[in-house]
C-alpha positions as CSV (number, residue, x, y, z in Angstrom):
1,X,9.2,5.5,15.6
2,X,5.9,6.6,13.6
3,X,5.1,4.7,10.5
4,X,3.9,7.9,7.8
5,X,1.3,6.9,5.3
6,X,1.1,9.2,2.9
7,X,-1.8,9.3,0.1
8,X,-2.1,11.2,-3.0
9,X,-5.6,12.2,-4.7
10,X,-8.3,10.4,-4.2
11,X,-8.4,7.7,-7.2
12,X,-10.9,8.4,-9.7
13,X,-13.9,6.0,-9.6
14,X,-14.3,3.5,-12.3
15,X,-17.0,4.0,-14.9
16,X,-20.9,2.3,-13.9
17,X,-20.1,-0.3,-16.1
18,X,-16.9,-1.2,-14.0
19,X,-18.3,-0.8,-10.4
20,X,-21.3,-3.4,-11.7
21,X,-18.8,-6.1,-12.7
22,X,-17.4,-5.5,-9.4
23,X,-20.7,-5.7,-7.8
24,X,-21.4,-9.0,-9.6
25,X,-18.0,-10.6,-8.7
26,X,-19.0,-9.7,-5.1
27,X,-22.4,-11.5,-5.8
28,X,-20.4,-14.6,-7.3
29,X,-18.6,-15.0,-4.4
30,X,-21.1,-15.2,-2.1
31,X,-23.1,-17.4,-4.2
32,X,-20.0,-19.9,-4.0
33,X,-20.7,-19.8,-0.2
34,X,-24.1,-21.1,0.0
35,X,-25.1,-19.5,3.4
36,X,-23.4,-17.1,5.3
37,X,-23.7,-14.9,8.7
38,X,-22.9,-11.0,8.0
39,X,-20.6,-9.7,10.9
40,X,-22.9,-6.4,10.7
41,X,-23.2,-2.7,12.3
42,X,-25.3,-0.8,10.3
43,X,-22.5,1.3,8.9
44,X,-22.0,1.5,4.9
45,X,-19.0,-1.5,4.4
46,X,-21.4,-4.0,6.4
47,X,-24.5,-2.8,5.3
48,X,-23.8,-2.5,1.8
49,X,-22.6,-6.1,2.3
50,X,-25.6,-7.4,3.4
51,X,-27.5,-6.4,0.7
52,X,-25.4,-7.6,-1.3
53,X,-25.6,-10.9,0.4
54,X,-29.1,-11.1,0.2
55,X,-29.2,-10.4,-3.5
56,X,-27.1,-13.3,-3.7
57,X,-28.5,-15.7,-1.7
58,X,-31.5,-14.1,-0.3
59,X,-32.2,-15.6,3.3
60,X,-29.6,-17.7,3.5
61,X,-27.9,-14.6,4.5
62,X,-27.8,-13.1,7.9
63,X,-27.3,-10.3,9.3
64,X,-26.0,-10.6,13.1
65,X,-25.4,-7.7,14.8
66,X,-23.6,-7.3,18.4
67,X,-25.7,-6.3,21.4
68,X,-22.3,-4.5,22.9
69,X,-21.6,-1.6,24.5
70,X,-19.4,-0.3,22.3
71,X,-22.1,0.3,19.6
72,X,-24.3,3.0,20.1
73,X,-28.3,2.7,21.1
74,X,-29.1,5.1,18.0
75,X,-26.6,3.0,15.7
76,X,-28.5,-0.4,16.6
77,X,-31.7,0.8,15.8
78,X,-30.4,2.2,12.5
79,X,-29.2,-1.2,11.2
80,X,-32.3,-3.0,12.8
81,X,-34.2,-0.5,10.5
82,X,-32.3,-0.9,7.7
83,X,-32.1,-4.9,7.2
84,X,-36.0,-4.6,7.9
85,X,-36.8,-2.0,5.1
86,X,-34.3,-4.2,2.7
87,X,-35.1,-7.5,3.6
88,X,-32.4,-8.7,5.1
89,X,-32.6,-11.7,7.7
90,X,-31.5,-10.6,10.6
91,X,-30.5,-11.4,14.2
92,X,-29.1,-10.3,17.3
93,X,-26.4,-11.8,19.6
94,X,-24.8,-10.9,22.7
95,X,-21.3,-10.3,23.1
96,X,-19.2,-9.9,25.9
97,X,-15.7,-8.6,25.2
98,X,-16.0,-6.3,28.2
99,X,-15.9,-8.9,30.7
100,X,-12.5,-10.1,29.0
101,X,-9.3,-8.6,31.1
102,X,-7.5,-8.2,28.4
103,X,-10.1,-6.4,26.3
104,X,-10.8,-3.8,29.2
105,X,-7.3,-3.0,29.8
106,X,-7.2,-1.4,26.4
107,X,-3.6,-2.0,24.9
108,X,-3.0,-1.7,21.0
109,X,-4.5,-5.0,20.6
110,X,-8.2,-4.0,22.0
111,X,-9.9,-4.5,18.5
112,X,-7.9,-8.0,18.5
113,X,-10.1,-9.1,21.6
114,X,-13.1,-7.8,20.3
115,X,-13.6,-9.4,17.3
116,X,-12.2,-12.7,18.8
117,X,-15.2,-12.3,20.8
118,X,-17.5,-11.3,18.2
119,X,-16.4,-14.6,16.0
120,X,-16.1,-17.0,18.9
121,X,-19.9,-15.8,19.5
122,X,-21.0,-16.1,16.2
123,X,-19.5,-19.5,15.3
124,X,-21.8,-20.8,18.0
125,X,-24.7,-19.1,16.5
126,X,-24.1,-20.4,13.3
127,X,-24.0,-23.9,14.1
128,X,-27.1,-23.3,15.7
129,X,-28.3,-22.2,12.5
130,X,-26.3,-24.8,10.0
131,X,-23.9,-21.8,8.8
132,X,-20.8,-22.5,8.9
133,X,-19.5,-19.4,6.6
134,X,-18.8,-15.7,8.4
135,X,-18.1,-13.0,6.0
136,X,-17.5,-9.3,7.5
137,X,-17.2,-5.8,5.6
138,X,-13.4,-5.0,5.1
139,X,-12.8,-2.6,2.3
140,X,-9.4,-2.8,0.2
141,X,-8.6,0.8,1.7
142,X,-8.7,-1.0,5.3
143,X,-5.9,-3.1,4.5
144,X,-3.3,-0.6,4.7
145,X,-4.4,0.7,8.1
146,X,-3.6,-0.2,11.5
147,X,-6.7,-2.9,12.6
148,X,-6.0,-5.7,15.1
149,X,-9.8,-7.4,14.4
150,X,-8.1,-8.9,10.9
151,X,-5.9,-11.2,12.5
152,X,-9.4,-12.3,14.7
153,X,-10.7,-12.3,11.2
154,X,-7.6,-14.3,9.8
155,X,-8.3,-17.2,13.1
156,X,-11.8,-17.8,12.6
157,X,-11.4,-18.3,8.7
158,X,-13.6,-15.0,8.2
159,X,-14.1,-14.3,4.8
160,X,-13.4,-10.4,3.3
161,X,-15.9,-10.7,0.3
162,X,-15.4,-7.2,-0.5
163,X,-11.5,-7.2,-0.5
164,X,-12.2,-10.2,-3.1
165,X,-14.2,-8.1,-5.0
166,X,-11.3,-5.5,-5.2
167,X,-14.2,-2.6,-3.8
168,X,-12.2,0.8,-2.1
169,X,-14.5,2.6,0.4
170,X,-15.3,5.1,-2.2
171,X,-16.7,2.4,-4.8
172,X,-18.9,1.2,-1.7
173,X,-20.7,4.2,-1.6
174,X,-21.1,4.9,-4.9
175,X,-22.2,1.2,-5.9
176,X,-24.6,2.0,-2.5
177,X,-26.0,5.2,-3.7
178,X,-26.9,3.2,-7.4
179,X,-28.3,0.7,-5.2
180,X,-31.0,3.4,-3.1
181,X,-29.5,2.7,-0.1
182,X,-29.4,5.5,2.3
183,X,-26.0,4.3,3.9
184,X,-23.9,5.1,1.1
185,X,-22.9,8.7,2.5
186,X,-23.0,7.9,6.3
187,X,-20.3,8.9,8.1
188,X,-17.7,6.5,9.3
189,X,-18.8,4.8,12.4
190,X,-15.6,3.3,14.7
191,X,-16.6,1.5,17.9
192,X,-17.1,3.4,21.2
193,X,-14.1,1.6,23.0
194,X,-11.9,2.9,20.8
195,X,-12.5,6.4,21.4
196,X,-11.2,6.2,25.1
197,X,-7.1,6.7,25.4
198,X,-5.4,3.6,24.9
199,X,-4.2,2.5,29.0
200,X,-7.2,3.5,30.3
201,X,-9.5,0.6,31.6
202,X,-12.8,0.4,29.2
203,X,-16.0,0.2,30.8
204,X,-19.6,0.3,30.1
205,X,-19.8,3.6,32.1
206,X,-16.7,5.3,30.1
207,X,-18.3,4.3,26.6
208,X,-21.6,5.7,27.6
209,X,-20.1,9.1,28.2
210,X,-18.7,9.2,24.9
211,X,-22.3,8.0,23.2
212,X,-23.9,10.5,25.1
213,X,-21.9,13.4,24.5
214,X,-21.5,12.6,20.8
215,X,-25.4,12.5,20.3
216,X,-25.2,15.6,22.2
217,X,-23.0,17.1,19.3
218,X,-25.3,15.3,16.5
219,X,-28.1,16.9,17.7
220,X,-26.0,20.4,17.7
221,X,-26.1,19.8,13.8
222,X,-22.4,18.3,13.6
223,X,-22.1,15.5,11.3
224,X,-18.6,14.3,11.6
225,X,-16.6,14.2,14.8
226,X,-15.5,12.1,17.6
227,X,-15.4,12.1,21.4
228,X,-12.0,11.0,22.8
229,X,-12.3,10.3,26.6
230,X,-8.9,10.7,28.3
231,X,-9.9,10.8,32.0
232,X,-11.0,13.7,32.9
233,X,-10.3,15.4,29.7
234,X,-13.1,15.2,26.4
235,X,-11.2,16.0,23.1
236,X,-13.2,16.8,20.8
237,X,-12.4,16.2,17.7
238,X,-14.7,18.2,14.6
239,X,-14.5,17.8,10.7
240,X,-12.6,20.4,9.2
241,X,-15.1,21.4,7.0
242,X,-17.2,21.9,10.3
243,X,-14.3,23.7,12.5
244,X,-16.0,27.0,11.5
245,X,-19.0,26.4,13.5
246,X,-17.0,25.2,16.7
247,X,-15.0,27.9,16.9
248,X,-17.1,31.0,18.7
249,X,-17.9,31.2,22.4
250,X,-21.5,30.6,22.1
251,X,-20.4,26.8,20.6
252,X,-17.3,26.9,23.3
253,X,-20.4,27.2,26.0
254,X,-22.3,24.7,24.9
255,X,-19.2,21.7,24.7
256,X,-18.7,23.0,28.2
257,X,-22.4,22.4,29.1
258,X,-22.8,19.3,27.9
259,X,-19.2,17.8,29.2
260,X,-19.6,19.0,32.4
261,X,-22.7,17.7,33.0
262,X,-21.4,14.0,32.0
263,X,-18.7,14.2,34.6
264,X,-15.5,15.7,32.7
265,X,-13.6,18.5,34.7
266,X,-11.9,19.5,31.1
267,X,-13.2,20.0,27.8
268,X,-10.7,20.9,24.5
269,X,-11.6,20.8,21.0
270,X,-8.7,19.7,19.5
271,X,-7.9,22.1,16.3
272,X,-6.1,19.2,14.2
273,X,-9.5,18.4,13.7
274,X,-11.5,14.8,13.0
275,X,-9.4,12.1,11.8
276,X,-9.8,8.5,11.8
277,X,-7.6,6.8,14.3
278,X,-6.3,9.2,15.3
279,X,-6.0,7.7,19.2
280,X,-3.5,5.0,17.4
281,X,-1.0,7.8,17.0
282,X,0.0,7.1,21.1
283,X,1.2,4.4,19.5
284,X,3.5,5.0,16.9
285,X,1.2,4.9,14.2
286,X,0.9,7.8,12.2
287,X,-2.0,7.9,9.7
288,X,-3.4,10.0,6.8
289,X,-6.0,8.2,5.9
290,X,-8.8,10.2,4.9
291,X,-12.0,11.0,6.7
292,X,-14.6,8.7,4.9
């Protein structure tokens, strides 16, 4: 049976005054840490969070980012480029979740197995480093959503400064914007793995097809959309506010060009549009959230 979550209006944002007080009850609680490595992508939660980190406790803070293949190559530059022009310590690790059966098999509890990995990896970094404290960038909006990675996160005593903090997605990106940093409107960001239909094995080669075809679209002057792999099918999936521009035969040639070419016999643009998670609803779970 689908679980429904159904949400109202957008909540108004607090006043400047309000988000600050947030902000400084985020910087508080990172001060009480002392050190702390920064489960980071380069995305707005976990960038925002790093500089906030380093505000607090300038390079005792570090950002670690995942050499996976679920990120993409243009999405690792983009927070090596970011932590530079900030600041911000930062590090790279490898991690290998894909060589973990029960990753690659790609049941509901993928996002389990990859941030097991991702913790496991960086608890042994930090002790290399004498940081014993791993803080990553859930939002109090993600708590009512279907994620797997916080019972990883729950394991490995990961701390959630931003839930502490009480911050929604929305208040991220504004308190980001007052802050000048140019990841407070980027569009969400999920892995690569979890575009490919849940049953079907996840490899290196399958994720690449997605980042691939999904630059393709970015560089077709789409801003928000996914890639769902489902064999030899591509779904795309395309903002609403950016169906428009899909729907002709002149855009209908060019998915086809570029799907073809990376191996797909089928190519659909799926007319529900984008919507986060939308893969989880195989599953039985049903979500409203909105595109962020």
């Amino acid at each position: 049976m689908s679980t429904l979550v159904t949400l109202g209006p957008p909540t108004p944002l607090p006043d400047a005054a309000a988000l600050l007080a947030k902000q400084q009850a985020l910087f508080a609680h990172v001060r009480q840490l002392g050190s702390a490595l920064v489960a980071y992508s380069g995305g707005t939660d976990s960038a925002y969070l790093a500089w906030a980190a380093k505000e607090a406790i300038g390079d005792k803070a570090v950002a670690v980012l995942a050499d996976s293949y679920s990120i993409p190559d243009s999405h690792k530059v983009d927070a090596r480029d970011f932590a530079q022009s900030f600041g911000i310590r930062f590090e790279v690790i490898q991690t290998n979740e894909f060589a973990n059966p029960d990753y690659a098999k790609n049941d509901g509890n993928r996002c389990f197995h990859c941030k097991d990995e991702l913790f496991t990896s960086m608890e042994a970094f930090g002790k290399q480093l004498g940081i014993s404290h791993i803080v990553y960038g859930v939002n109090k909006d993600d708590l009512g959503d279907y994620r797997p990675g916080q019972k990883a996160a729950k394991i490995h005593q990961v701390e959630s400064p931003l839930v502490k903090a009480d911050l929604t997605k929305a208040e991220i990106r504004e308190l980001s914007k007052m802050a000048g940093l140019p990841t407070w409107n980027r569009p969400a960001a999920a892995c690569l793995s979890s575009r490919i239909a849940y049953g079907m094995q996840v490899t290196p080669q399958n994720v690449k097809q997605v980042e691939t075809g999904e630059e393709e679209l970015k560089a077709l002057g789409f801003r928000q959309f996914r890639v769902r792999h489902h064999g030899d099918l591509a779904r795309i999936e395309i903002a609403r506010e950016e169906m428009e521009r899909a729907l002709n035969l002149e855009m209908a040639g060019e998915f086809t060009r570029i799907f073809k070419a990376l191996g797909f016999h089928f190519v659909t643009l799926d007319l529900q549009g984008y919507r986060q998670g939308s893969m989880n609803e195989s599953l039985g779970v049903e979500q409203t959230t909105p595109t962020s």
